[in-house]
Biopython code that builds the backbone (N, CA, C, O; Angstrom):
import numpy as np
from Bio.PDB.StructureBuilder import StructureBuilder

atoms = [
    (1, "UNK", "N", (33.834, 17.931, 76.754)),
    (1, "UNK", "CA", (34.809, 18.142, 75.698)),
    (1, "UNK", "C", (35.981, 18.930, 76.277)),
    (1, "UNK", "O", (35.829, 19.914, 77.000)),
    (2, "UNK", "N", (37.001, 18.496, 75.959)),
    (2, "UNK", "CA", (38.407, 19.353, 76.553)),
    (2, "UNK", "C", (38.983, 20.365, 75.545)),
    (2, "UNK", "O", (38.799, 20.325, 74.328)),
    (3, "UNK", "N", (39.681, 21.250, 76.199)),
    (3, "UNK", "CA", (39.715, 22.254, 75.710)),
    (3, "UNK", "C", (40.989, 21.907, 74.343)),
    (3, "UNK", "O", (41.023, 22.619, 73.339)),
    (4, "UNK", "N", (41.720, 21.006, 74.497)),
    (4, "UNK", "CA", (42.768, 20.481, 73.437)),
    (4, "UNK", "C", (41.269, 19.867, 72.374)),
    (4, "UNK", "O", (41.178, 20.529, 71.340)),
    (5, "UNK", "N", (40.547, 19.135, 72.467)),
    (5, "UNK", "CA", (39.338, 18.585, 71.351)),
    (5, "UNK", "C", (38.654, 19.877, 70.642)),
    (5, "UNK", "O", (38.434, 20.049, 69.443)),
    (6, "UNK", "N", (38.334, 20.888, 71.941)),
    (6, "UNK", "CA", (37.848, 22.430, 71.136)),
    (6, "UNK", "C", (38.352, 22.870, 70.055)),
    (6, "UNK", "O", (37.947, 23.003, 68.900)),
    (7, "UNK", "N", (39.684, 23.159, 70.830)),
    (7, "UNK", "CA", (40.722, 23.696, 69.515)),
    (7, "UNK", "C", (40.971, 22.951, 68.509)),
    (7, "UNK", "O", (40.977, 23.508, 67.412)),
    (8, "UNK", "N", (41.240, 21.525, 68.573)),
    (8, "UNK", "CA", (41.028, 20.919, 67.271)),
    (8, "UNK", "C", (40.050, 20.945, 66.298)),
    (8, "UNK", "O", (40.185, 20.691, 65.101)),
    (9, "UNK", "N", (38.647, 21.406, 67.144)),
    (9, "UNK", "CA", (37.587, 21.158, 66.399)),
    (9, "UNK", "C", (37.245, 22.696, 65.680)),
    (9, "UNK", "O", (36.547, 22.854, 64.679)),
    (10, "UNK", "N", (37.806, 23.582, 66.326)),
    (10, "UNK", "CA", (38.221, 25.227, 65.868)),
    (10, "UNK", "C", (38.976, 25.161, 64.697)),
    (10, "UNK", "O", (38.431, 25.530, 63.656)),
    (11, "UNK", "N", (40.320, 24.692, 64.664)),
    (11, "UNK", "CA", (40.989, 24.401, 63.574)),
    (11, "UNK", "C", (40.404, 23.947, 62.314)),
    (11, "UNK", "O", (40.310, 24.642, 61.302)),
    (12, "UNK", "N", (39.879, 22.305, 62.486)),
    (12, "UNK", "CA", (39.290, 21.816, 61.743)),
    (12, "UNK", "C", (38.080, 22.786, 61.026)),
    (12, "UNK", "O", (38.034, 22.981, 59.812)),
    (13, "UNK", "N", (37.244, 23.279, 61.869)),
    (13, "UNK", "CA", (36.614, 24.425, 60.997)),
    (13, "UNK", "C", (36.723, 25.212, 59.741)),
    (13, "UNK", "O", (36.372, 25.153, 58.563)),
    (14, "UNK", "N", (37.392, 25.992, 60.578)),
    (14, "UNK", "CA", (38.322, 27.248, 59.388)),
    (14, "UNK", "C", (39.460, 26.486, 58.643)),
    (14, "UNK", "O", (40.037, 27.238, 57.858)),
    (15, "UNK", "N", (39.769, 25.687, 58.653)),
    (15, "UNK", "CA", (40.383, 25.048, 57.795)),
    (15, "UNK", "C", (39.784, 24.069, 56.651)),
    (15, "UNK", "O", (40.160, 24.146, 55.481)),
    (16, "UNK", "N", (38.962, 23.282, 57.035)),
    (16, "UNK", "CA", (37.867, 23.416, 56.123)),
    (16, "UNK", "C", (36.664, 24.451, 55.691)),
    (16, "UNK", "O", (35.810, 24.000, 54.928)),
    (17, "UNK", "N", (36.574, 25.489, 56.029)),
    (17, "UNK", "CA", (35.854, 26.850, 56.175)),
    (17, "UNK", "C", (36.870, 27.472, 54.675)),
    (17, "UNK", "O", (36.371, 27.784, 53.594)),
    (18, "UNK", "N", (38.183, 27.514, 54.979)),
    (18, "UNK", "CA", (39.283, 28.299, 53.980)),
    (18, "UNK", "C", (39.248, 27.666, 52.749)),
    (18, "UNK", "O", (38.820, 28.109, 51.683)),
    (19, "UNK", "N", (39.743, 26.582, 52.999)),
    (19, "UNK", "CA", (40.523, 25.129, 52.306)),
    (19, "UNK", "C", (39.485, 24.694, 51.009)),
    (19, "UNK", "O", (39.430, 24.887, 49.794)),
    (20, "UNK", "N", (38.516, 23.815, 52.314)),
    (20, "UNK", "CA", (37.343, 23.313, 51.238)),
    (20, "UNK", "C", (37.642, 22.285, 50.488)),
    (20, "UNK", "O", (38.468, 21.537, 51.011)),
    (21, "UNK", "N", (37.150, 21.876, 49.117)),
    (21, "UNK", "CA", (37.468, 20.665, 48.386)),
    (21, "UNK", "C", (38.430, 21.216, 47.843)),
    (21, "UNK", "O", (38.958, 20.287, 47.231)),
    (22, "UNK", "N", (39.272, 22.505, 47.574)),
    (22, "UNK", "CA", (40.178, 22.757, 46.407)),
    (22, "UNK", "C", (41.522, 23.333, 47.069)),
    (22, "UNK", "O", (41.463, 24.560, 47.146)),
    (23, "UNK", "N", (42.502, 22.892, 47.479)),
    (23, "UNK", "CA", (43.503, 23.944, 48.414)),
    (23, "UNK", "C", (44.133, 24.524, 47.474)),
    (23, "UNK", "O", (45.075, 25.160, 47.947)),
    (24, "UNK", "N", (44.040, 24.638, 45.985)),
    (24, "UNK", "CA", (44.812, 25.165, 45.369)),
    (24, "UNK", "C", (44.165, 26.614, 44.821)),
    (24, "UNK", "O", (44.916, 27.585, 44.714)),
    (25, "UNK", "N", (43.068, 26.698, 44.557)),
    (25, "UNK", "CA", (42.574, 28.006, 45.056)),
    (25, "UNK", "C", (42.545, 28.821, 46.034)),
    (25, "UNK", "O", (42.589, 30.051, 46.001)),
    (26, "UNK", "N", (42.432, 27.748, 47.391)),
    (26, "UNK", "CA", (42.597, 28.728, 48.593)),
    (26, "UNK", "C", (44.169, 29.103, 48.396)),
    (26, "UNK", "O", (44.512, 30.225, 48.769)),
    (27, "UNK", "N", (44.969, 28.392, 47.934)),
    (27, "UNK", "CA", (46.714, 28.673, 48.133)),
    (27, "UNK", "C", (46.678, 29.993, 46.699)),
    (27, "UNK", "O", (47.401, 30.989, 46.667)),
    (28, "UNK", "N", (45.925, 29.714, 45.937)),
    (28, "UNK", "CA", (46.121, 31.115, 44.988)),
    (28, "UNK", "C", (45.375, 32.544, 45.450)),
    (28, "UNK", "O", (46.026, 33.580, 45.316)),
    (29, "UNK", "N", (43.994, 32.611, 46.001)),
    (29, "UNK", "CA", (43.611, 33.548, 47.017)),
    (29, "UNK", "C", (44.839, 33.955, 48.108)),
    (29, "UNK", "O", (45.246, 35.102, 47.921)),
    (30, "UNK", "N", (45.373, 33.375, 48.992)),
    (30, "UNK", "CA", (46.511, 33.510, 49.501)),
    (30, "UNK", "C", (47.756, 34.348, 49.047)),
    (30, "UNK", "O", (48.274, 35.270, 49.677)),
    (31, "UNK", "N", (48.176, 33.791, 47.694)),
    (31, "UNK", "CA", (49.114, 34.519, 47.122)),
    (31, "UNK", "C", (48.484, 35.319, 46.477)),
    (31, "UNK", "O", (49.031, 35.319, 45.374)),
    (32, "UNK", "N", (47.683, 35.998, 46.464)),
    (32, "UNK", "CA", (47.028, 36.941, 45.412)),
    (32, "UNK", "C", (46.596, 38.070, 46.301)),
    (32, "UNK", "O", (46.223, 39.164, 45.877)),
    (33, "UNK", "N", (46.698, 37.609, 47.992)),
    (33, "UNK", "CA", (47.019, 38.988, 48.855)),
    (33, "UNK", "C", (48.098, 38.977, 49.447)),
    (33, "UNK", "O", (48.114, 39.787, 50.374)),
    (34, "UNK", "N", (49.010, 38.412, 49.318)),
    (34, "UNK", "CA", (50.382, 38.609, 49.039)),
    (34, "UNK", "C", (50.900, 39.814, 48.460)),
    (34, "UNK", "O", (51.332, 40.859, 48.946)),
    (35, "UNK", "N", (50.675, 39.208, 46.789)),
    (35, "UNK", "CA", (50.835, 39.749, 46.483)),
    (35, "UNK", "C", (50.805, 41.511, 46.299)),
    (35, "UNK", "O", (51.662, 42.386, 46.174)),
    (36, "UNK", "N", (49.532, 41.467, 46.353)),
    (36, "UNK", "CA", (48.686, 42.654, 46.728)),
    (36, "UNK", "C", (49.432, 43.366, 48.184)),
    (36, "UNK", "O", (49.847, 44.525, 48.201)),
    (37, "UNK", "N", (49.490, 42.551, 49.207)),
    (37, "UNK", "CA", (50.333, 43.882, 50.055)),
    (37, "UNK", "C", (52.139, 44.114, 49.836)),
    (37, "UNK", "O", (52.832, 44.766, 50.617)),
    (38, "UNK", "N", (52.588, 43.497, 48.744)),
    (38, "UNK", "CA", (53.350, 43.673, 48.770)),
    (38, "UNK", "C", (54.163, 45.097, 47.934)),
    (38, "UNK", "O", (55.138, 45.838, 48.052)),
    (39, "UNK", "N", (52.791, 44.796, 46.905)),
    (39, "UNK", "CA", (52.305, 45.829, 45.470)),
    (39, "UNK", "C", (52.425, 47.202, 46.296)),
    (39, "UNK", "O", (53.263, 48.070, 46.051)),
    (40, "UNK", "N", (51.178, 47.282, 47.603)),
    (40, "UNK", "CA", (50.925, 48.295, 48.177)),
    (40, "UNK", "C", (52.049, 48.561, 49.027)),
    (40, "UNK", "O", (52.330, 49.758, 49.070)),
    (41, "UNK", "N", (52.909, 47.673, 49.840)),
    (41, "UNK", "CA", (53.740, 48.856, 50.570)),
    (41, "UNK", "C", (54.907, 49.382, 49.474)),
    (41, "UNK", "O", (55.595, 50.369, 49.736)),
    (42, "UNK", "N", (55.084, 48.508, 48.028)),
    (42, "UNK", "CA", (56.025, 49.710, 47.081)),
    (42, "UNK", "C", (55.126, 51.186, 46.567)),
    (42, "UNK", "O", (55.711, 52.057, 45.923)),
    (43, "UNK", "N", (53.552, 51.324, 46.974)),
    (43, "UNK", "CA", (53.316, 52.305, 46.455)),
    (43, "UNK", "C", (52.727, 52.014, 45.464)),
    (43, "UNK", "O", (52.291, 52.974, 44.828)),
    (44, "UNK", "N", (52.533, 51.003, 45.060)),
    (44, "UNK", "CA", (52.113, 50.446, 43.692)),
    (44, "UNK", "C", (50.499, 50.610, 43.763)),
    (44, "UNK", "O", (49.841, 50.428, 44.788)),
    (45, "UNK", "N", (50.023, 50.951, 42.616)),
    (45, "UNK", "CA", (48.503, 50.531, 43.104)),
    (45, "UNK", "C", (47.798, 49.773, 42.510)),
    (45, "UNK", "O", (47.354, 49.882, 41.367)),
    (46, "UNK", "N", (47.597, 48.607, 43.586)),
    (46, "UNK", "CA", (47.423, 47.441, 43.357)),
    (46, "UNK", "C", (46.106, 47.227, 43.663)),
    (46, "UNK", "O", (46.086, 46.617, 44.733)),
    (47, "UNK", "N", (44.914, 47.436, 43.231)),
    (47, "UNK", "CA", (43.795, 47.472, 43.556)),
    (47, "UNK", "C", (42.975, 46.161, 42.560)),
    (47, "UNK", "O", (41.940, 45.513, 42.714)),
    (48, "UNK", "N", (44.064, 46.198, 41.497)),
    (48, "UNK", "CA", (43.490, 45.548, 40.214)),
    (48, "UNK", "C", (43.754, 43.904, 40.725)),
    (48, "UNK", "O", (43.116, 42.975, 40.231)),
    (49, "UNK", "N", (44.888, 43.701, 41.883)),
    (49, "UNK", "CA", (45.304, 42.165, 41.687)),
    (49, "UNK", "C", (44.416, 41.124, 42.106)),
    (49, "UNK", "O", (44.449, 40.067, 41.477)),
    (50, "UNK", "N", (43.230, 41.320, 43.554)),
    (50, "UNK", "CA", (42.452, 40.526, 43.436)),
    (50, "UNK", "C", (40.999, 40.028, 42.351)),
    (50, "UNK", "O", (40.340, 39.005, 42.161)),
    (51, "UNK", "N", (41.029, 41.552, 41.800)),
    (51, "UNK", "CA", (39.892, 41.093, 41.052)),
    (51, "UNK", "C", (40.004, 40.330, 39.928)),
    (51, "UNK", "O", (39.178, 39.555, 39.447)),
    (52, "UNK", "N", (41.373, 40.691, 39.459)),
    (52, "UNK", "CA", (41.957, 39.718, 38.274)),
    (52, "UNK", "C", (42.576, 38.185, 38.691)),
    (52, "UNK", "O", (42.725, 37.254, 37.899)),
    (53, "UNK", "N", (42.903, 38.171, 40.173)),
    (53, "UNK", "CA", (42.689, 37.149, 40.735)),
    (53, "UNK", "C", (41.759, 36.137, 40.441)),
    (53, "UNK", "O", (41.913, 35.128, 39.753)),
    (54, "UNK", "N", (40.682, 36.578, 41.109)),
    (54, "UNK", "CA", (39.058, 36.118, 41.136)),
    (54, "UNK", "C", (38.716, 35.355, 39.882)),
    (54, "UNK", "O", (38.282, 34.213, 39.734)),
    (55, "UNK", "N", (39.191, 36.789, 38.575)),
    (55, "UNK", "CA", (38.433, 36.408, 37.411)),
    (55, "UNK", "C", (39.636, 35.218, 36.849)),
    (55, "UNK", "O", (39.312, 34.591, 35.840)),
    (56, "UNK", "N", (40.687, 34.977, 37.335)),
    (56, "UNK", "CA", (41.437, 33.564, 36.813)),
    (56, "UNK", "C", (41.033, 32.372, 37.837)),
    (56, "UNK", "O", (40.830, 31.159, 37.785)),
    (57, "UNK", "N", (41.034, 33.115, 38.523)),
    (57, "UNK", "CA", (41.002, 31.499, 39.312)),
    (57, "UNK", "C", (39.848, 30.998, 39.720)),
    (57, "UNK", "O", (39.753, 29.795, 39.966)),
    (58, "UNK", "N", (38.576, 32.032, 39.880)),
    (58, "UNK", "CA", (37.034, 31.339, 39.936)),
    (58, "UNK", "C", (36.848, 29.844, 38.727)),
    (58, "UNK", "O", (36.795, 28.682, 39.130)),
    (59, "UNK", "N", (36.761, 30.325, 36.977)),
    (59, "UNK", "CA", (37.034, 29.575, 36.041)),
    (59, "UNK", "C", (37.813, 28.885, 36.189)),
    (59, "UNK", "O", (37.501, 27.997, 35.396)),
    (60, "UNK", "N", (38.940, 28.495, 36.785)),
    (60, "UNK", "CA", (39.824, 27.470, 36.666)),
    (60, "UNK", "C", (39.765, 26.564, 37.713)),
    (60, "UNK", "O", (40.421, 25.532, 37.571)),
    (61, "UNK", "N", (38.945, 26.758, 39.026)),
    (61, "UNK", "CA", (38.407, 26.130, 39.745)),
    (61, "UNK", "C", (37.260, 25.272, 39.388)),
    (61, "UNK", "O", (37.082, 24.089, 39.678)),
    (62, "UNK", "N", (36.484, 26.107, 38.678)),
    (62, "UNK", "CA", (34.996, 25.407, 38.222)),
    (62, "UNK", "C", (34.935, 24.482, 37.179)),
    (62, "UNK", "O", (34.022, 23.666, 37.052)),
    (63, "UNK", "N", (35.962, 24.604, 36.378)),
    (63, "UNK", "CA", (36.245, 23.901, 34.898)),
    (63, "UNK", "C", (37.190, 22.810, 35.762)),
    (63, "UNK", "O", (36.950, 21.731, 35.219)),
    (64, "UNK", "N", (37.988, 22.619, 36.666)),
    (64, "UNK", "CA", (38.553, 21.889, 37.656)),
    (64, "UNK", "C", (37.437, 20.448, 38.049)),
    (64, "UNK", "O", (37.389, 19.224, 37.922)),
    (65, "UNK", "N", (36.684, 21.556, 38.572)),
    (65, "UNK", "CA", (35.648, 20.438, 38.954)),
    (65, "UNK", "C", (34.553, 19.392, 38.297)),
    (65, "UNK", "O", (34.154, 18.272, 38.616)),
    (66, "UNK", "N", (34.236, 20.397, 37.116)),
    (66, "UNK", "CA", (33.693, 19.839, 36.567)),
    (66, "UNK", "C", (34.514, 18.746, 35.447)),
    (66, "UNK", "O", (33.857, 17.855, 34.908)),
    (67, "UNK", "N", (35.381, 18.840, 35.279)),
    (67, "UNK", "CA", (36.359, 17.742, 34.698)),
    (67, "UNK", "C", (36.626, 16.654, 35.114)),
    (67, "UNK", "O", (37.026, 15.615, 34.590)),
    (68, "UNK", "N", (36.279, 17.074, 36.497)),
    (68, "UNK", "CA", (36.483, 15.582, 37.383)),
    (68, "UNK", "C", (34.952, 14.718, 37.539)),
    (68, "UNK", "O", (34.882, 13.541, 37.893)),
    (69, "UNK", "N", (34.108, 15.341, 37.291)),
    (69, "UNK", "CA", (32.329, 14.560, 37.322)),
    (69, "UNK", "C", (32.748, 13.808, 35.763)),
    (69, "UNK", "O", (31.932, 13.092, 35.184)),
]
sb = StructureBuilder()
sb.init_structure("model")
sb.init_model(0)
sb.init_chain("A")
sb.init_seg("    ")
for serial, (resi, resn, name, xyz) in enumerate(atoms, 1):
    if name == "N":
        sb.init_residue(resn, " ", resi, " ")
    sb.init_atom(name, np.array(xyz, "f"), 0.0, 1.0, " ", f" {name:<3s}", serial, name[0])
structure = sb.get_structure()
């Protein structure tokens, strides 16, 4: 295996590892520590944004899926 096939196959990993069946959760996890360091370097305390994260977008993932069965 060459080392250009490795890395593809590295990529491919964690990108399906992140991604998964839903990229629009992984893209809202994403912005939701964004957000969050952005909160924190104004000083803000932002401790609350992933968990309220979580609790929107877990449900809206799962009700996602199951809409589609």
């Amino acid at each position: 295996m060459t080392t250009r096939a490795r890395l593809r196959a590295f990529g491919a990993f964690w990108y399906d590892f992140v991604v998964g069946d839903d990229w629009r959760a992984a893209f809202a996890v994403v912005l939701a520590l964004g957000v969050t360091f952005v909160l924190g370097r104004l000083s803000v305390n932002a401790w609350w944004v992933l968990p309220a994260a979580v609790a929107v977008v877990l449900p809206w993932s799962l009700w996602r899926a199951v809409r589609r069965r």
